[in-house]
C-alpha positions, 0 to 999 in steps of 0.5 A: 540272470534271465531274459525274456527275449521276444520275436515279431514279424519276420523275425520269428520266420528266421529264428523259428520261435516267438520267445526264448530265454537267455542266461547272463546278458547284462544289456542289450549289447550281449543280448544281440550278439548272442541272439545273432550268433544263434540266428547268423541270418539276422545279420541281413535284416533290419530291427529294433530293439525294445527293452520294457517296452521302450525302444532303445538305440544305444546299450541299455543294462537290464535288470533280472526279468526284463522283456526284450523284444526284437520288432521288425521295420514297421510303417503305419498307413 
């Protein structure tokens, strides 16, 4: 199963990409922990997950084709 993963803000700073796809991550468990073993930095930062556009605070399984975005803190003004 493949997943689209995206990255905003500070998030593409660190990882040096916007997207990439990963192979066989069931939820978003197995999503963030690969994603931080590639990009250990990201330990240091705070952010949020969404998954079909939802912002998701517990695991969530995903389905083939799910987006997963990675969206750094926000604030509205």
């Amino acid at each position: 199963m493949k997943t689209e993963v995206l990255f905003f803000g500070i998030i593409v700073d660190i990882t040096g990409k916007n997207r990439m796809e990963i192979d066989n991550c069931i939820d978003t468990f197995s999503i963030k922990t690969a994603i931080i073993n590639e990009f250990p930095k990201l330990c240091n930062y705070k952010f949020v997950m969404t998954v079909r556009n939802q912002i998701v605070s517990d695991n969530k399984i995903l389905n083939n084709g799910d987006v997963v975005a990675f969206l750094p803190p926000f604030a509205g003004g």
